[in-house]
C-alpha positions as CSV (number, residue, x, y, z in Angstrom):
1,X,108.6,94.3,101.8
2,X,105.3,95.4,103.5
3,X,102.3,94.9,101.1
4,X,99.5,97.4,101.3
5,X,96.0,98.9,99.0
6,X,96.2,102.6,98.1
7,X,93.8,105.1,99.3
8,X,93.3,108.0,97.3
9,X,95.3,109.7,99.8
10,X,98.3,107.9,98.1
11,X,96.9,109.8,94.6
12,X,100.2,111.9,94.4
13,X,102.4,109.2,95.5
14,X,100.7,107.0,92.8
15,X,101.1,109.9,90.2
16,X,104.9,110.2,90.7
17,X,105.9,106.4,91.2
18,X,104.0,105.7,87.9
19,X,105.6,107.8,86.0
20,X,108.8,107.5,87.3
21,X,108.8,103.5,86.8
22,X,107.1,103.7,83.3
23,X,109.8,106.6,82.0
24,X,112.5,104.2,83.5
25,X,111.1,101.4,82.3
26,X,111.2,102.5,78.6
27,X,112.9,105.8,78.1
28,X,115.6,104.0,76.7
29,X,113.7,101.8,74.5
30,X,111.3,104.5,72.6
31,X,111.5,108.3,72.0
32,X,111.8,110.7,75.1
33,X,108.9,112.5,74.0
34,X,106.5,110.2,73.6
35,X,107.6,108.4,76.8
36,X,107.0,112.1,78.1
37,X,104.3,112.7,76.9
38,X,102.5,109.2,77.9
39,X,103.7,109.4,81.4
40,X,102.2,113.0,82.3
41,X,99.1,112.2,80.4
42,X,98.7,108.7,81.7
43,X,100.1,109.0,85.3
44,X,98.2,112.5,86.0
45,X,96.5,113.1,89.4
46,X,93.4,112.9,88.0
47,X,93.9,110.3,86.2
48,X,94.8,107.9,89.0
49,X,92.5,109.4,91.2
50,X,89.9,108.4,89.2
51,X,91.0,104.9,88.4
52,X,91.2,104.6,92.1
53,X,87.6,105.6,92.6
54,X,86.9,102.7,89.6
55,X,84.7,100.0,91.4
56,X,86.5,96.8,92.2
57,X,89.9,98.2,91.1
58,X,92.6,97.9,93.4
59,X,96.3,99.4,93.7
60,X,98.7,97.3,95.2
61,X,101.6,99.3,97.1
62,X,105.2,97.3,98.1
63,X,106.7,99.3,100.6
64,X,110.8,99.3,101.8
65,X,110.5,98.4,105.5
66,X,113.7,99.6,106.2
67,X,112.3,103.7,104.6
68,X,108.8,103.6,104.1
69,X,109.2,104.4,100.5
70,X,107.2,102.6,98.3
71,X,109.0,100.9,95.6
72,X,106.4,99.3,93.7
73,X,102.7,98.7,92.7
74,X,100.1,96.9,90.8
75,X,97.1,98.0,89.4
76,X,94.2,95.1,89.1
77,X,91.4,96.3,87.7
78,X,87.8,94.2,86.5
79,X,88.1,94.3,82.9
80,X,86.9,91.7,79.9
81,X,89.0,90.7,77.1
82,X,87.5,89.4,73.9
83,X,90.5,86.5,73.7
84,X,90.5,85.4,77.3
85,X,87.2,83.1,78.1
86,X,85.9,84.2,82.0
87,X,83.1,84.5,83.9
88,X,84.8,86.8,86.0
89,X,88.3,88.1,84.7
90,X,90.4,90.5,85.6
91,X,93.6,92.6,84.1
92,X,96.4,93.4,85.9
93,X,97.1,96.7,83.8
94,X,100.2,97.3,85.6
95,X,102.7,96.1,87.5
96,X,105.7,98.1,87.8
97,X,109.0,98.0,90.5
98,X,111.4,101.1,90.6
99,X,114.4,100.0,88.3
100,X,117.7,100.0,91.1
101,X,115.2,97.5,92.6
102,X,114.3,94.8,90.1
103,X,115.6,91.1,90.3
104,X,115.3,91.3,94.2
105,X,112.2,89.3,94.4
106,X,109.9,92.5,94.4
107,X,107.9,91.5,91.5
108,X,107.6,88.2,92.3
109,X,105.9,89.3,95.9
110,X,103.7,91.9,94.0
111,X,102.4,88.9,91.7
112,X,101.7,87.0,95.0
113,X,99.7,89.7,96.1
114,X,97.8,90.6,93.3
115,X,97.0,86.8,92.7
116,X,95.5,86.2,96.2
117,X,93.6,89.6,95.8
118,X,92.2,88.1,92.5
119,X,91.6,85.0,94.5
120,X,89.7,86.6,97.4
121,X,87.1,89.0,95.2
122,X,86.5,85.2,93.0
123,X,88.3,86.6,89.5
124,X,88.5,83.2,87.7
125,X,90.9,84.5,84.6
126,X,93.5,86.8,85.5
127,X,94.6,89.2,81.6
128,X,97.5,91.3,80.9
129,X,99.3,92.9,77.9
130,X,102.8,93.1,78.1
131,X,104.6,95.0,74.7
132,X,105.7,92.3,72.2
133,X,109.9,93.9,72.6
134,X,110.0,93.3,76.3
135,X,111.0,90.2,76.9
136,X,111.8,90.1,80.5
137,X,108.5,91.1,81.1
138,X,107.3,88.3,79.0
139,X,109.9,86.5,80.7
140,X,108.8,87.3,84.0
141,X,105.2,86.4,83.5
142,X,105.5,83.1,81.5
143,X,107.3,82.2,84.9
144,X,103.9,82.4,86.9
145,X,102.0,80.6,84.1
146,X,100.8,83.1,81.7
147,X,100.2,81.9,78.2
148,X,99.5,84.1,75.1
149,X,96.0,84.3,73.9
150,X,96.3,87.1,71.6
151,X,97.0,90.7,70.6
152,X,95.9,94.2,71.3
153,X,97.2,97.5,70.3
154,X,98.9,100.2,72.5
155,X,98.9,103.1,71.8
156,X,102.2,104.9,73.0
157,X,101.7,109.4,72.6
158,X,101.2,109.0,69.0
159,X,102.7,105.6,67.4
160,X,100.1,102.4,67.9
161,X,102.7,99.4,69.2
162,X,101.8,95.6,69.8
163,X,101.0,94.4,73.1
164,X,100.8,90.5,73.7
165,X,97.4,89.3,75.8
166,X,99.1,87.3,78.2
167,X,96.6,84.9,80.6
168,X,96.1,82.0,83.6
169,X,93.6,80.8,86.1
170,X,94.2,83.0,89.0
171,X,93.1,79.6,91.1
């Protein structure tokens, strides 16, 4: 996998992967319609154009080699959290592989990247929430050393779920 940082020329390509990995990711967990609803709302061209534009915010794009398709991303952003103690933290508010793909190391190599790019802008604290059901995410993450600090609330269309706060040192 090649590892490269969006442009807002990859805006569409960000639109559609997003919301094709988040409705794969839990269309079968939580009603169509909300997922629906959440992904065109939340993975709209605007949208991620202007979370692109957001200063120090960063997408991370893992591309197929073989294709050029990119198969995943991760979206670090500069963001505090009441529960997680920093001088300079930062969330990673998404991190997301296309579904065929997972459990082939992908995941794993888009963590690499987005803890060195933590590392290399001097983040300290390195923040997620991960929904309190999935637990290969949770999984996936206590794996790299991310402990639970607390709870926030996600709110999915219409229904407020539970998200755990999840953090490490990103040294």
């Amino acid at each position: 996998m090649v590892l490269r940082r969006a442009t807002a020329d990859d805006t569409a390509l960000l639109a559609a992967l997003g919301a094709r990995t988040f409705t794969e990711a839990f269309m079968g967990v939580h009603d169509p319609g909300r997922v629906a609803r959440y992904a065109a709302r939340s993975f709209a061209e605007p949208r991620i154009a202007e979370q692109l534009a957001q200063p120090g915010a960063a997408f991370l794009l893992g591309v197929d080699p073989t294709t050029a398709r990119v198969v995943a991303y991760a979206h670090v952003r500069p963001a505090p959290a009441t529960m997680v103690p920093a001088e300079r933290p930062v969330e990673l508010a998404r991190l997301y592989v296309e579904l065929p793909l997972t459990g082939r190391g992908i995941g794993s190599r888009m963590m690499a990247a987005v803890l060195a790019h933590a590392r290399a802008r001097a983040h300290d604290r390195i923040w997620l929430g991960v929904w309190e059901h999935n637990r290969a995410a949770q999984r996936f993450y206590r794996r790299w050393g991310f402990v639970p600090v607390g709870q926030i609330a996600f709110v999915l269309d219409d229904e407020v779920q539970t998200d755990h706060v999840l953090s490490r040192p990103v040294g």
